[in-house]
C-alpha positions as CSV (number, residue, x, y, z in Angstrom):
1,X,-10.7,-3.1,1.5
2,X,-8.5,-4.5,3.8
3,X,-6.0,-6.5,3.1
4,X,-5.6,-10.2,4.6
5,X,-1.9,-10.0,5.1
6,X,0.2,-8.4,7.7
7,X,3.7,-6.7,7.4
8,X,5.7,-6.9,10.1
9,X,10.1,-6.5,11.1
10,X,11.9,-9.5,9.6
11,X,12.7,-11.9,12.4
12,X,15.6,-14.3,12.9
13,X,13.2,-17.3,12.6
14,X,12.4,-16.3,9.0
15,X,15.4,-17.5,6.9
16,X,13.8,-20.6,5.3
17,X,11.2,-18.6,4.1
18,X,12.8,-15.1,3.1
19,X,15.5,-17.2,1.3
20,X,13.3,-18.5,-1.9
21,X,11.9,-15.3,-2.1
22,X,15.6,-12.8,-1.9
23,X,17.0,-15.6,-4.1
24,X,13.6,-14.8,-6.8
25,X,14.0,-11.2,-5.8
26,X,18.1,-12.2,-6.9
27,X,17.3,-13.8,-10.4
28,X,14.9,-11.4,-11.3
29,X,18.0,-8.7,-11.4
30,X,20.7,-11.3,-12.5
31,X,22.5,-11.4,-9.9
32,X,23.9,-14.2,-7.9
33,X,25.3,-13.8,-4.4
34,X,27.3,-16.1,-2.7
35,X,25.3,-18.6,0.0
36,X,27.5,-16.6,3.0
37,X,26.9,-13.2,1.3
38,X,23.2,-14.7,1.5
39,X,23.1,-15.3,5.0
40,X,25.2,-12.0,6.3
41,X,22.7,-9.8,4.6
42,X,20.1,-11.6,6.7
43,X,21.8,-11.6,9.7
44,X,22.3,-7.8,9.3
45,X,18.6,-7.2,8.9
46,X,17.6,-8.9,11.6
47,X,20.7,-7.7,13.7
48,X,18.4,-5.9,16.5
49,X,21.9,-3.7,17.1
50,X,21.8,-2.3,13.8
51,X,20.1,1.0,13.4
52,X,21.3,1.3,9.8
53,X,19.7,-1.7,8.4
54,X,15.7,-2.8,8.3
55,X,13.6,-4.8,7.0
56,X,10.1,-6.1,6.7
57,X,8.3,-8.8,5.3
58,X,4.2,-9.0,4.3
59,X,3.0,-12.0,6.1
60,X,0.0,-14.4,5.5
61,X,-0.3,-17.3,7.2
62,X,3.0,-19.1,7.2
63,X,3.8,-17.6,4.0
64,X,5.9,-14.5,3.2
65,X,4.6,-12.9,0.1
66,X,6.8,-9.8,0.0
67,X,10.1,-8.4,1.2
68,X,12.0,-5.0,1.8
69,X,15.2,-3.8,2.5
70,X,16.2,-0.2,3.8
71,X,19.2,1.4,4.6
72,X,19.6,4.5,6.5
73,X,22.3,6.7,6.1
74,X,23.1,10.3,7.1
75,X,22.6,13.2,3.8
76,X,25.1,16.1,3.0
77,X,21.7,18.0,2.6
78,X,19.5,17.3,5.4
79,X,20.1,17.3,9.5
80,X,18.5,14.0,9.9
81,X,19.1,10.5,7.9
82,X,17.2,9.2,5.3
83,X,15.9,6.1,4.1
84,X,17.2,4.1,0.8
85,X,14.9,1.8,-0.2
86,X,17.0,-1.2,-1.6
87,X,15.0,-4.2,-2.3
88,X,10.9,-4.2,-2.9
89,X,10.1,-7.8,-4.4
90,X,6.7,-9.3,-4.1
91,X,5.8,-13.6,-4.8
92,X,4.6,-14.1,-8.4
93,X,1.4,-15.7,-6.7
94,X,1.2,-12.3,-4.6
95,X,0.8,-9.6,-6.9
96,X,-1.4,-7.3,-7.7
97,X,-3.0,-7.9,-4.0
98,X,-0.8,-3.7,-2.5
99,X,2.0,-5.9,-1.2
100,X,4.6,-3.5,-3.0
101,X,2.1,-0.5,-1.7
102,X,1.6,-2.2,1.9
103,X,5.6,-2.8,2.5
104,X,6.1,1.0,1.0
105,X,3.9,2.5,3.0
106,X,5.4,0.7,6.1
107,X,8.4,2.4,5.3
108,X,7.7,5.8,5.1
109,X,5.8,5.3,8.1
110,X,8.9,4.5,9.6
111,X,10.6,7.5,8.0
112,X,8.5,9.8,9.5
113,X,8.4,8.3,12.7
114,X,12.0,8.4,13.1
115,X,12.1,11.8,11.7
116,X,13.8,10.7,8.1
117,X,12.9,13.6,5.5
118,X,13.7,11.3,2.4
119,X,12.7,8.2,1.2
120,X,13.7,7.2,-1.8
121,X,15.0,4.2,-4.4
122,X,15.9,3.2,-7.9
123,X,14.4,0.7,-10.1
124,X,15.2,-0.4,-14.0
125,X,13.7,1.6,-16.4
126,X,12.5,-1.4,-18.0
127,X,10.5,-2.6,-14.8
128,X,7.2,-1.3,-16.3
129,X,5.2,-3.4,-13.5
130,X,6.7,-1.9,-10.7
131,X,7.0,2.0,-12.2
132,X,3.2,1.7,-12.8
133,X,3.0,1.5,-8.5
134,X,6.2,3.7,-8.2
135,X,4.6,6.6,-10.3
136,X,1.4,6.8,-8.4
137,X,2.5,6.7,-4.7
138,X,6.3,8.9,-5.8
139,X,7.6,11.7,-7.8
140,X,10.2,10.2,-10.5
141,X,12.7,12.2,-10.3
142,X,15.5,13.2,-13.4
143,X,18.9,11.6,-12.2
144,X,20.7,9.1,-13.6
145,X,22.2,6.3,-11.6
146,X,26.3,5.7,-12.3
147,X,28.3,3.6,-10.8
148,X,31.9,1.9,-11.0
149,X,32.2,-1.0,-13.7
């Protein structure tokens, strides 16, 4: 079946409607980021200079129903970069449709393109929605993620 959205590179002219949906994406974690943190982490996905920073957005109509975030960093263990997956967040009305699957796919697509070995991201172990995507289309691996208080 194919699906009737499209996923495509964030663009400049998508603020008012990426906004709602990073600020859901933003509440659903608990977190609440400052209106110009808000707009600098837009600006740097869409920055067409930036080679560290992507994103893409599923499209349908006028609407955006999902977003993601990478970034791309060189790895003590590999040659080439890889690709950290840091936001996935699909519209409530949205799910269940392969939005998640369609904007993961894109990015390993990307990945290999660009020659990226790794692809990977974390999630909370309590997110039983998305790990029921996660543990078909990845392998869960056993670390633990830390990180200064």
């Amino acid at each position: 079946m194919t699906p009737d959205f499209r996923i495509r590179p964030l663009e400049l002219g998508d603020m008012a409607l990426w906004q709602p949906l990073w600020r859901d994406y933003l509440s659903f974690y608990k977190a609440n980021l400052s209106d110009a943190q808000i707009a600098l982490t837009f600006s740097r996905y869409c920055d067409p200079d930036r080679q560290d920073m992507k994103a893409w957005v599923a499209v349908e109509g006028d609407e955006i129903l999902g977003l993601c975030h990478v970034i791309i960093h060189s790895h003590g263990w590999h040659e080439a970069s890889v690709t950290y997956l840091q936001d996935l967040f699909t519209a409530q009305a949205a799910r269940g449709r392969g939005v998640a699957r369609g904007l993961i796919t894109t990015i390993y697509e990307d990945a290999d393109k660009a020659g990226r070995p790794s692809v990977y991201w974390m999630t909370q172990e309590g997110n039983a929605t998305a790990r029921a995507l996660y543990d078909r289309i990845a392998v869960k691996t056993e670390f633990i993620k830390y990180a200064r208080g």
